[in-house]
N, C-alpha and C positions, 0 to 999 in steps of 0.2 A: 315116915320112918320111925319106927322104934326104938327109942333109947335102953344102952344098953342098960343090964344092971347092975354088970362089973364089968369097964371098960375106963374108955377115953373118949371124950367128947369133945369136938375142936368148932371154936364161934368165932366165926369170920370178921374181925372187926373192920365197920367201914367209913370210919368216922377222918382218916387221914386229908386233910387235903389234898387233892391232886394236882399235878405240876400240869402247867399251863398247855395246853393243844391248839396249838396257830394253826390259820388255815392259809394256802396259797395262794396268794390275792396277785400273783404273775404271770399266771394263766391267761393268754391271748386272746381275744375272739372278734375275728375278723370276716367281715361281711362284704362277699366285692363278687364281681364277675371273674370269669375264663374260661374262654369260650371251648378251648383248647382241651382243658383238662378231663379226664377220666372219667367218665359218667359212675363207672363202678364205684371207684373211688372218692368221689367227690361228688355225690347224685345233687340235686340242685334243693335248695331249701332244707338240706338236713344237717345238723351239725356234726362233724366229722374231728378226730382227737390226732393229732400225731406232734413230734415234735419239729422242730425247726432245722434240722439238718439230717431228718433220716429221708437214705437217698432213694425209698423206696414210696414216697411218699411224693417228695420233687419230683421226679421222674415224672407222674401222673397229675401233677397237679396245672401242666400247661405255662404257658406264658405270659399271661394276661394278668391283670392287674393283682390278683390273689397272689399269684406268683412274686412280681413285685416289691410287693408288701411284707410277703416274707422274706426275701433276700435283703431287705431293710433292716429286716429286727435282725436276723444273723448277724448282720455289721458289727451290729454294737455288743457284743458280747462280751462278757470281762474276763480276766484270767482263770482258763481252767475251767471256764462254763462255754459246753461244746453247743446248744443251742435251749430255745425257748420253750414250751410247752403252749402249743397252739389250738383253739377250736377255732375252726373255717366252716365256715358257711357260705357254700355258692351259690349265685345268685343270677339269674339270667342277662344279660346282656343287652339294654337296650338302643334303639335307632338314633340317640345322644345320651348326654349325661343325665339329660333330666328323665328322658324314658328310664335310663339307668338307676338312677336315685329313686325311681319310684319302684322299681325291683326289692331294693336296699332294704326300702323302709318296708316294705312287706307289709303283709296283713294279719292283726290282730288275732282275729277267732281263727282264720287259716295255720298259724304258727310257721309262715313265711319271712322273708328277711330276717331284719333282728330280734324279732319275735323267735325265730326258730334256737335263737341261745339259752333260750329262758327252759328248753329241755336239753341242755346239754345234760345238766347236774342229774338227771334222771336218768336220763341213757349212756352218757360215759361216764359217769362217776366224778368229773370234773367241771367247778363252775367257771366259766372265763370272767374276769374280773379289773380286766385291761381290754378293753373294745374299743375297734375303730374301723373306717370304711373312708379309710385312706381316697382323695380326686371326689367325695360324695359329696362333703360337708358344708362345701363353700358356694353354694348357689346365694348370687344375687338377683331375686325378683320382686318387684314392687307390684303395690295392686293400690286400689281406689281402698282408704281409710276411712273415708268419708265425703260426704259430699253438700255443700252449702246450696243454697235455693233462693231466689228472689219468688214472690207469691205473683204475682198477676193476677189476671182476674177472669171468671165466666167458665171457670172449668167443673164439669161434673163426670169428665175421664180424663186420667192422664197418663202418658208412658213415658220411662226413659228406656236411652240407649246411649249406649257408650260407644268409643271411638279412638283406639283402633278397639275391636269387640275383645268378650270378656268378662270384666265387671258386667252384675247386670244386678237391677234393682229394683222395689216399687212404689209409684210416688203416694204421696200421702195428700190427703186434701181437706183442707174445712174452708165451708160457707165459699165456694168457687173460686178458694183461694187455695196455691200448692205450698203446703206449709213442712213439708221434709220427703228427702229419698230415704227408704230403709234399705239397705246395700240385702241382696241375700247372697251375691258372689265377689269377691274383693278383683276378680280378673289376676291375669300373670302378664307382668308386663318386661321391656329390658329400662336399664335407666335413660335411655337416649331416648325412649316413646313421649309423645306429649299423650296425656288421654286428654278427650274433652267426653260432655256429655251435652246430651239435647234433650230437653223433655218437648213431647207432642200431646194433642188433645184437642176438645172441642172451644179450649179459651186461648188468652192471648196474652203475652207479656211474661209467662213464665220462664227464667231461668235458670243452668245448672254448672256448677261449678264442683270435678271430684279434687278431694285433696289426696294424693298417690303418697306413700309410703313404703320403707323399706319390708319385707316380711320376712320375718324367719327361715332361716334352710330346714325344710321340711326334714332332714333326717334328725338335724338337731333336735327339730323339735319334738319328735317322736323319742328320742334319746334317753330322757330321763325316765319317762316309765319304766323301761326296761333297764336301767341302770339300777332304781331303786329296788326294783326286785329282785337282782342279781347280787346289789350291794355290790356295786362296781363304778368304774370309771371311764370315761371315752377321752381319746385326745382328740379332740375335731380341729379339723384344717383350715385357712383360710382360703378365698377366692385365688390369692396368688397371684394376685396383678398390681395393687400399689398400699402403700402407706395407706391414706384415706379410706380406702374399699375393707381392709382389715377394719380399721376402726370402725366402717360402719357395722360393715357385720357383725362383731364384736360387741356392738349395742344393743343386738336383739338376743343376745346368750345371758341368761342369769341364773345357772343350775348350777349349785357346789358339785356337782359328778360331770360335768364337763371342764376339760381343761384347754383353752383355746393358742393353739400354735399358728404365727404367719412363718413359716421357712421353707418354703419350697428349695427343693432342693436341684441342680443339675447332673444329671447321673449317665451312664454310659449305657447306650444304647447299639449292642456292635457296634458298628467302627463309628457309628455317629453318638452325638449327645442329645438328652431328654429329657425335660422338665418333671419333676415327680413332686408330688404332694409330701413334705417332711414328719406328717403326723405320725406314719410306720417308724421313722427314725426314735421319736422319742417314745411309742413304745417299747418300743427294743431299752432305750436308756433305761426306762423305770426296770425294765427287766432285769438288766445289769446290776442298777444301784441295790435294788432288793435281793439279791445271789450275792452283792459283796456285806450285806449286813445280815448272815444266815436266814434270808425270806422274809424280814420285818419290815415293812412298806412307811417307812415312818420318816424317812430321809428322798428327799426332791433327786430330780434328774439333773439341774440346773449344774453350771459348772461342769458338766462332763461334756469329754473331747466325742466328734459324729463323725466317724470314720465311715469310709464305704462313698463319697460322695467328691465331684470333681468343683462342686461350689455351688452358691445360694443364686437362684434365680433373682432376685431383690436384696442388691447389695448396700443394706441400711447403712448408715451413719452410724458410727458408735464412740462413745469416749464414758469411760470411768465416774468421770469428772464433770460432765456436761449435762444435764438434763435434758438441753435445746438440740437431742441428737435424735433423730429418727427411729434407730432402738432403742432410747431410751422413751420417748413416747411410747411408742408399741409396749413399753414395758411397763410405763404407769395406766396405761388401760389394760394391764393383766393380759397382757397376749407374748405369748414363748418366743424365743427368734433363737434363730441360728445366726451367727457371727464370724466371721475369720480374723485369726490373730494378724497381729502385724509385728513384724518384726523391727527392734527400735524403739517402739512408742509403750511407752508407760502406761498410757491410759484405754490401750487397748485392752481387748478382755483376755489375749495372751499374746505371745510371742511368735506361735507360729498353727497350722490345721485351725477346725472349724470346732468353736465351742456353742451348748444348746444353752441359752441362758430361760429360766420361767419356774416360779417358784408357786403359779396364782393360778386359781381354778376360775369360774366364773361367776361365782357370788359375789354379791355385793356385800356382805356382813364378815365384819372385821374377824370374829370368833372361827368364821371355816372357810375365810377365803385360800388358806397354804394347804394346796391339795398331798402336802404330808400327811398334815392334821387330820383329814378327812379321812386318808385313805387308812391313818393308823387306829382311828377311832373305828371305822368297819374293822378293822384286825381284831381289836379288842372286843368288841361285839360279838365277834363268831367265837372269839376264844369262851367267851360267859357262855355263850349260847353251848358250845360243846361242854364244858362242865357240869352247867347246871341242869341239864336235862339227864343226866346220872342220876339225879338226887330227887326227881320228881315218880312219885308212886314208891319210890325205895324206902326213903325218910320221911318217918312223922313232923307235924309240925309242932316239935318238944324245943325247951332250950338248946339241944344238943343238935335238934337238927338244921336249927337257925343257923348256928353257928359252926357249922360245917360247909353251910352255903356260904356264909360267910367269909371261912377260911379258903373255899375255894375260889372265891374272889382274890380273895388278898393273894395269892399263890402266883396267878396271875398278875398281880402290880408289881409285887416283886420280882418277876420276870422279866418285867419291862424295864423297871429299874437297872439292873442287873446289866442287862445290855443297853442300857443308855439312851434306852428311846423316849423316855417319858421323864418327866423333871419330879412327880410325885403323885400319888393317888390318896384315897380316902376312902373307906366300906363303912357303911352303918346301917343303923335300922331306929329309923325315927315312930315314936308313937304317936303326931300329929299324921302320921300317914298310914298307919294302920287301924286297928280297933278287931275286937273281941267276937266281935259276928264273923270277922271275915276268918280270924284265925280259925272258927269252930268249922269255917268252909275248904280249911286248908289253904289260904289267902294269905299272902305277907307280900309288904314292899322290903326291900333293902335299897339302897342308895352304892352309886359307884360314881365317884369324881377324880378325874384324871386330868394332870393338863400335859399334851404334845408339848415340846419347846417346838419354838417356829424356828426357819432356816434363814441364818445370816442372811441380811438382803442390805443392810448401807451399814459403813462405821465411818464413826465424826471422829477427826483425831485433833483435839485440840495440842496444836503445837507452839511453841513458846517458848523463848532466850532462859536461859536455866541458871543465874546469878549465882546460887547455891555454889554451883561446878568453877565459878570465878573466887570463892572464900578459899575454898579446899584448895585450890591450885596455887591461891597468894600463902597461903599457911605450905603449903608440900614447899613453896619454893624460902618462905625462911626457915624452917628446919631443917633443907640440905644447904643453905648457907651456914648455919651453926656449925656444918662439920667443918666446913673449911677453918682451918687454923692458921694465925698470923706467920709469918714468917720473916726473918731477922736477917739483912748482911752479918755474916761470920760466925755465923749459930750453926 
């Protein structure tokens, strides 16, 4: 355009920093069968957007466990927040749980099961960022870990096989001696199985000893992939049968994006009652806790009351005060519980209804084990990420444009400040981390250091006789003697 030659000319300046742009990290995404529901509506392997109480949506969604899951998260809803913001994903149906869970976990390059979330944010415009596949997560199966060998002697073939089948393996041999099994299948076993093994061949005196081991819940473990690329989080459930069985399971989970819950819950089922998996319950919490702090994911679920529910299938132990309690185990191996108050006792965790107590995700490193911290640190993440990419191809990389990425950082910590979710931040721009080629490339690092506060989990009250409050009270009580005045017969 031609500038005029007698006019007015207006230059857009865009050097302001801009106020910070959260993204919704309460967005649901739930991966489960029903068999029941809508094929229109709910085609099977696609992800599908609606919220949690439109009735045109229930209607069609069936009765099965999808279903479920969602009348879960409605429970928990806080004041004045009419439902959740959910993607579903359905999932076929299999001949048990474990045909099931292999639905769940879907397939990679297919973009099935939980794979099929990872185009939500494509096709609905919304990424889910709270996943879970609620009765999926708690498989307990062991397989052969390894397996020890005596050598014997005169072999120049040998095979093993396992028992009950399975594991399968292949042996190894030097100088006609069998010197190791290389496992190529760990087998599926239940804990009750004994495996053995046998190895056969042309020699004699060889034998095979497998060592069995707990594995992984296959959903779990496919989990974190698709968590990291979501920049999300899952509540994965336990087994639901005892203390011990959590804990084991609970042993093979070590991903800061899982957060591991034992609470099953007991829920109504027409006129009978029914055991449900409580992991739907505590996404609905987080949904709530984030809706009561304007959508800042920075504050735990822990401490909030789980209505919707008739009681806890596994009525753990609990006391305040006690560490030797049953939830409080569960609670130093980072695993969530549901609890009921008791009425009377002090060192219950209330007075009366069912409280979610879990403040711990499943890492083991002290820095992100408080899946606040985690979840607040992704908030913060997308918040730079939606700022800074304004400023890429726009701004030169001048002093003034540094410092404008700069500001739009800082714009962002003060936000967080502001509403109380972050204890301080820091922006800079170090010259060990940059250099003069990179800038001629349009290259710069900046620096962003934040720290979450963590969420109350013990306070030590040291208590102790206050002597101090015995001077004061000896002094209060001779200066209201002073007032008292003698007093005289016939005065």
């Amino acid at each position: 355009m031609t500038m005029p030659a007698y006019g007015i000319i207006f230059n857009a300046d865009n050097t302001d920093p801009r106020p910070a742009q959260g993204s919704d990290l309460s967005v649901i995404g739930l991966v489960l069968p029903s068999e029941d529901a809508d094929a229109g509506y709910f085609p099977l392997n696609d992800p599908v957007v609606f919220d949690s109480s439109d009735a045109t949506y229930l209607a069609k969604i069936g009765t099965g466990d999808l279903y479920q899951a969602v009348s879960a998260i409605d429970d928990k809803m806080a004041d004045l927040q009419t439902s959740a913001r959910i993607v579903a994903v359905r999932v076929a149906k299999g001949a048990n749980l474990a045909a099931t869970a292999v639905n769940i976990l879907g397939d990679r390059a297919a973009g099935t099961g939980i794979y099929a979330l990872l185009r939500a944010g494509q096709k609905l415009g919304v990424t889910p960022r709270l996943i879970g596949a609620p009765g999926y997560t708690g498989q307990m199966k062991y397989g052969v870990q390894s397996v020890t060998t005596t050598a014997g002697s005169g072999y120049t073939n040998a095979t093993v096989t396992f028992s009950p089948a399975g594991a399968t393996g292949t042996v190894t041999l030097s100088a006609g001696k069998v010197t190791g099994v290389t496992l190529t299948n760990p087998g599926s076993y239940s804990s009750s199985q004994t495996v053995t093994a046998t190895i056969t061949g042309d020699g004699t005196g060889a034998t095979a000893t497998p060592i069995v081991g707990m594995l992984q819940d296959p959903v779990c473990a496919a989990l974190p992939a698709v968590l990291n690329a979501l920049l999300a989080h899952a509540v994965v459930g336990s087994p639901g049968t005892t203390q011990a069985d959590a804990q084991a399971w609970r042993e093979a989970l070590s991903d800061k994006r899982l957060i591991p819950v034992d609470n099953w819950e007991i829920v109504t089922s027409g006129e009978a009652a029914a055991y449900r998996d409580g992991a739907a319950s505590v996404l609905g919490l987080l949904a709530r806790v984030d809706f009561k702090h304007s959508g800042l994911p920075f504050w735990s679920a822990s401490g909030q009351p789980v209505d919707g529910i008739l009681g806890v299938k596994n009525a753990y132990t609990f006391s305040l005060t006690d560490g030797a309690t049953q939830g409080q185990e569960l609670l130093a191996d980072h695993i969530g519980i549901t609890v009921r108050g008791e009425a009377g006792v002090e060192t219950a965790i209330s007075s009366s209804g069912f409280v979610f107590a879990g403040v711990w995700n499943a890492s083991d490193d002290p820095l992100t084990w408080f899946y606040n911290k985690t979840r607040g640190r992704d908030w913060t993440h997308l918040a730079l990420l939606k700022s800074i990419r304004l400023r890429l191809g726009v701004e030169n990389v001048t002093p003034q444009g540094v410092e404008d990425v700069l500001n739009d950082m800082k714009a962002i910590g003060s936000e967080l400040i502001r509403q109380k979710a972050v204890l301080g931040f820091k922006v800079g721009f170090e010259a060990a981390r940059n250099s003069a080629d990179n800038l001629r490339q349009g290259k710069f690092v900046v620096s962003y250091a934040q720290e979450e506060p963590a969420p109350i989990t013990q306070v030590t009250i040291d208590s102790r006789p206050y002597y101090e409050a015995l001077e004061v009270e000896l002094a209060t009580l001779v200066a209201q003697a002073a007032t008292y005045l003698p007093q005289y017969l016939g005065a």
